[in-house]
C-alpha positions, 0 to 999 in steps of 0.5 A: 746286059742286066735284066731287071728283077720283077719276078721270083727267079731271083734265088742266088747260089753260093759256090762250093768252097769245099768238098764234104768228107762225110762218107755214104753211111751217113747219106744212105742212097733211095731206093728208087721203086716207085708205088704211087698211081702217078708214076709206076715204075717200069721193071729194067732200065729203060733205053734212052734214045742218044742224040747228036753232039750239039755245042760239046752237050751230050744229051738223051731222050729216055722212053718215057720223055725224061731228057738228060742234058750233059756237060762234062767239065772234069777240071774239080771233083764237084757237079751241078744237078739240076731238075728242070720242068717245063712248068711255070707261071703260064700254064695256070688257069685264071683265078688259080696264078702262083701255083707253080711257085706253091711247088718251089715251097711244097717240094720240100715238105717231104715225100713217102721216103723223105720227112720234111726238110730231109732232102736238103739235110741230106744236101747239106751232109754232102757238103753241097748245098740246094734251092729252087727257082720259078719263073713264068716259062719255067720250075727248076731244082737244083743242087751243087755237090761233090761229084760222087754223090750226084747218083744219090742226089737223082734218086733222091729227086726222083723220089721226091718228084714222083711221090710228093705227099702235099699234105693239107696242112703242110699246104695251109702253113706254105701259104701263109709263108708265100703271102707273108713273101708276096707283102715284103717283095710286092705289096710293100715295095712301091717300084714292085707294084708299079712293075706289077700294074706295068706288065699286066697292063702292056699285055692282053693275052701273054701270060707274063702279064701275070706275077709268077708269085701269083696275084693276093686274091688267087692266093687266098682262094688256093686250096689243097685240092688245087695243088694236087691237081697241078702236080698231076698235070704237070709233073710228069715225064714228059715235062722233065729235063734232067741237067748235069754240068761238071765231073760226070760221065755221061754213060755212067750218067745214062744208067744212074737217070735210067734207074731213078727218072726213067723209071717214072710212067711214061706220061705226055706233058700238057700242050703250054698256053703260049697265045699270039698278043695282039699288036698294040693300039696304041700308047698306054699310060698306067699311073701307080699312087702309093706311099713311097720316097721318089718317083720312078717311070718305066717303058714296056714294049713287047718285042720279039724274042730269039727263033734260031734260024728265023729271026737271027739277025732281028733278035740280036741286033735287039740285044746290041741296041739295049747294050748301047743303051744300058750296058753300064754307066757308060752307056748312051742313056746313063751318059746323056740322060743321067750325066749331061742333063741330069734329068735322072740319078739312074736309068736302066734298060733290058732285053731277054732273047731267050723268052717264050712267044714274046719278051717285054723290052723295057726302060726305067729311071729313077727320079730324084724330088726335083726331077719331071717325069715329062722332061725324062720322057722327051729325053728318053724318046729323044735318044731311042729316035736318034738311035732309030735314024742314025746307025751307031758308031762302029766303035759303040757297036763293037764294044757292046758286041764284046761286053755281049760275047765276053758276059756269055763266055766269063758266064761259063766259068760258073757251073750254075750260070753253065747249067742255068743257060742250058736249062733255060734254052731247053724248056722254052724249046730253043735248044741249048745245043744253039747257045753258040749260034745264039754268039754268032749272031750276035758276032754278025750284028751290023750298025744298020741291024741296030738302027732297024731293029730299033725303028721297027720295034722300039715306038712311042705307039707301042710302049705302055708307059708307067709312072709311080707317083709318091702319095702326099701325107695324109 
């Protein structure tokens, strides 16, 4: 079920092909004290509260908040890291969007024991390799390396979290280099923009109305004592989750986070702004002029997202319709619209169970210089109501049940994708120990679920509708 890439939580990692053989002298292991007022360390290492086995993850809960997330998989000699906070585009103040994504670019510009670029040289020497991603909900740092380094890649994150130096001038070049990154994935890219204006208008309140790499404006006016201000809100203890996906103990890995992200001053995370949206009023239409090759129209519905034990039911047999519809070119959209009618050369559809408050659900197609975006739209409505009468096929739905269970299952094989999944449903405050019960509603999904889901939510009075219509030559 592809989601389509409107924010800036797209960086990729190449797998590991091969283990470093460059021994410890040269990536020399951080002492990990720490001295800033921030984060003053505790003298031993502290206690961590260990919880119950949930989905084969061993996890704890450390006295300061930090929280170790495990997997361990001992079938190669390599280990993912990743750093995760409960940070992201949603917890900035009007006027100030894109800080959180400022961090992905300050968190490698050095800190009391790191010079710039070290961290990732040191990665490198390793034979691993590193990056960072943000997102509206989330920040996360991550490292794939040879397992016996994972105790010095701790350390050297701890350091850097607690002691980052965001320098001012490190801070004005950064920002240049966002703004430069803002005009090519954004400013010069049509069906980005209209994406952009789709989702700031289909929501009032959520947060993801706003681009995570932050609006041009708010960019321009950030100044250093901003992002100063952001980093000691928001990277504290109690906003981390520290996870290790591969050949790792977890006792061992008990005192190793003990000694580095234990040791930061136990400081509560800030209360997330995650606001209830008013219902729609009704259709909303946004038009986008801009220079561009083809038109593109899209649909936005703010749909529930997945609440364990709540909603199960609801929220997969949302995710079931959205694969009838769009999983692959076989798909009902791609057959009837694309195929038979010919009134698109693409469309597509997507659905996030695992979002925060609310997902946008949304549509789009791709239009060729003849095709009429109000021929595709009667097409299109046209399907979602037949799909919102008629319950599918019991060989549609479980096709697309498989296509769900076996993309999640073939996910695992990636220690990434593995650590990513656990990550993701740790920050938003689902659980990662539930991503099996998430597999069985999918499993539980029934034809009527479909139809009712799709009746319910998925209406012409709900859907903000979006068309980028190319300009005319001057």
């Amino acid at each position: 079920m592809a989601r389509l890439a409107v924010g800036y939580d797209f960086r990729t990692l190449q797998p590991m092909l091969s283990r470093c053989l460059i021994t410890a002298l040269i990536c020399l292991p951080l002492m990990t004290a720490c001295t800033s007022e921030q984060n003053q360390p505790n003298e031993a290492v502290p206690q961590a509260q260990i919880l119950a086995v949930e989905a084969g993850l061993k996890s704890a809960v450390f006295e300061n908040g930090v929280k170790l997330v495990v997997e361990e998989d001992h079938s190669a000699p390599v280990a993912m890291v990743q750093i995760w906070l409960k940070v992201g585009g949603r917890d900035e103040m009007p006027g100030k969007t894109g800080l959180a994504h400022v961090f992905e670019h300050m968190m490698f510009k050095g800190s009391d024991k790191l010079g710039p670029g070290e961290f990732s040289k040191r990665i490198a020497a390793m034979g691993g390799n590193d990056n960072a991603f943000t997102n509206h909900d989330y920040t996360a740092y991550f490292e794939t390396v040879p397992a016996a380094q994972v105790d010095e890649v701790l350390a050297m994150e701890a350091e850097r979290f607690a002691h980052l130096k965001l320098e001012a001038k490190d801070f004005a070049k950064e920002i240049e280099v966002i703004k430069e990154e803002r005009r090519m994935r954004t400013e010069d890219d049509p069906n980005s923009r209209m994406f952009e204006e789709l989702s700031a208008a289909s929501l009032r309140l959520h947060p993801y109305r706003n681009p995570v790499i932050g609006w041009m404006q708010d960019l321009e006016r950030l100044d250093i004592s901003d992002v100063r201000a952001f980093y000691r809100k928001h990277y504290v203890s109690g906003n981390v989750t520290v996870v290790v996906v591969g050949d790792v103990d977890f006792d061992h890995l008990l005192t190793s986070v003990g000694e580095s992200f234990g040791q930061l001053k136990k400081q509560t995370a800030p209360a997330r702004f995650n606001p209830e949206e008013p219902d729609p009023l009704g259709p909303k239409r946004v038009l986008v002029t801009l220079p561009a090759q083809l038109p593109l129209i899209a649909f936005s519905i703010p749909v529930p997202v997945w609440k364990p034990g709540e909603n199960d039911r609801e929220a997969a047999a949302l995710a079931v319709a959205t694969e009838i519809m769009a999983g692959g070119r076989s798909a009902r959209l791609h057959r009837e619209i694309v195929d038979k009618q010919r009134l698109a050369f693409d469309i597509g559809a997507g659905y996030d169970p695992f979002g925060m408050g609310l997902d946008l659900w949304y549509a789009y197609a791709a239009l060729g210089p003849t095709h009429r975006p109000k021929e595709l739209e009667a097409a299109f409505w046209k399907q979602i109501g037949g799909m919102a009468e008629t319950p599918p096929e019991e060989s549609s739905l479980a096709a697309a049940k498989r296509r769900i269970v076996a993309s999640e299952v073939f996910a695992r094989d990636s220690l990434y994708l593995r650590a990513k999944q656990i990550g993701i449903m740790e920050t938003r405050e689902i659980g990662a120990g539930k991503r099996d019960a998430w597999l069985d509603a999918i499993r539980q999904v029934e034809s009527v679920d479909v139809r009712d889901a799709v009746k319910r939510w998925l209406k012409p009075e709900r859907t903000t509708t979006g068309l980028l219509q190319p300009k005319a030559p001057s």
